[in-house]
C-alpha positions as CSV (number, residue, x, y, z in Angstrom):
1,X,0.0,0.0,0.0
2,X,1.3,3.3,-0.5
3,X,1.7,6.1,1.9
4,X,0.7,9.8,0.7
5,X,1.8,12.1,4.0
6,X,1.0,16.0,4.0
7,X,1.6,18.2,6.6
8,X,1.2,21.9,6.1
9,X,0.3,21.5,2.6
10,X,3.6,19.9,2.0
11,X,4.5,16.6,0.8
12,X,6.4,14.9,3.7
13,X,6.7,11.3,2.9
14,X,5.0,9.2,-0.1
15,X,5.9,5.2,-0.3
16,X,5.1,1.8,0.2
17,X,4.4,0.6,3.5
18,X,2.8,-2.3,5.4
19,X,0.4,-0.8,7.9
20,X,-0.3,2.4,9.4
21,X,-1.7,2.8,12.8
22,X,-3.8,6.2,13.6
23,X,-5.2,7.3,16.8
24,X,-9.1,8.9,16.4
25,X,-12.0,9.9,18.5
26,X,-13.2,5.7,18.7
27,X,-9.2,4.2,19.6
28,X,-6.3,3.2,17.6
29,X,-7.0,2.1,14.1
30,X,-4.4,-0.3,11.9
31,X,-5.1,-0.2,8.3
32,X,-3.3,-2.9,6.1
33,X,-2.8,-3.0,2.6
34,X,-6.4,-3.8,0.7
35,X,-8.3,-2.1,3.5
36,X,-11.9,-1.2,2.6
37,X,-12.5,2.3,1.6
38,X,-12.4,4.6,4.7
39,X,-11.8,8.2,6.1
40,X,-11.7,9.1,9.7
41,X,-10.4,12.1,11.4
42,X,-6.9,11.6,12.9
43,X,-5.6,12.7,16.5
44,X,-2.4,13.4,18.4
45,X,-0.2,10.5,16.4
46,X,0.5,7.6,13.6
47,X,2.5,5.0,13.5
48,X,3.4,3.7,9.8
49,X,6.0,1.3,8.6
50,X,7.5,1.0,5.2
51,X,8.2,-1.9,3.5
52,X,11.4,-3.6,4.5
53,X,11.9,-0.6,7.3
54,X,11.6,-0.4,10.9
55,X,8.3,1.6,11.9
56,X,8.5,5.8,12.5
57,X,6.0,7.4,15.1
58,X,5.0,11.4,14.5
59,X,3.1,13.5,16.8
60,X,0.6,15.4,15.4
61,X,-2.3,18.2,16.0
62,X,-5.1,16.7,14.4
63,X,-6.2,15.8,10.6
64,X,-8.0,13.1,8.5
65,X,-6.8,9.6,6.5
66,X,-8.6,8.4,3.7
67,X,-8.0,5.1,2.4
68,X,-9.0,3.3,-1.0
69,X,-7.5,0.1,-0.2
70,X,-4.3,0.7,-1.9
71,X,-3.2,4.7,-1.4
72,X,-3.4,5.5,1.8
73,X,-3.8,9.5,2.0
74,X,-3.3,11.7,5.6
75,X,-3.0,15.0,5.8
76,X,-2.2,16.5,8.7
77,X,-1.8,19.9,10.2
78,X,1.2,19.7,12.3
């Protein structure tokens, strides 16, 4: 699955990873690759980790994912 970050309306990362891991309003949510469609609002931090890498954490203020099953897009304000 590939990774789409933007923070600030800046690109920050875009690549294949394995699984991200967002915090919302409802808990932690891991998607995997081939995840049904879905878009949630994100909170305070995500966890992804690229293929073949070891996993990177970033704090956060707030912002939303969206996932198709096979981009995964978060946007993020800080």
């Amino acid at each position: 699955m590939k990774l789409v970050l933007i923070c600030d309306e800046e690109k920050i990362y875009e690549g294949d990873i394995s699984q991200i891991s967002i915090v919302t309003d409802n808990g932690e949510v891991k998607i995997l690759p081939k995840h049904q469609p879905y878009m949630t609002k994100v909170l305070e931090k995500i966890s992804y980790t690229p293929v073949n890498g070891n996993e990177t954490s970033l704090n956060i203020s707030e912002g939303f994912v969206y996932t198709n099953g096979n981009t995964c897009f978060v946007v993020v304000d800080k």
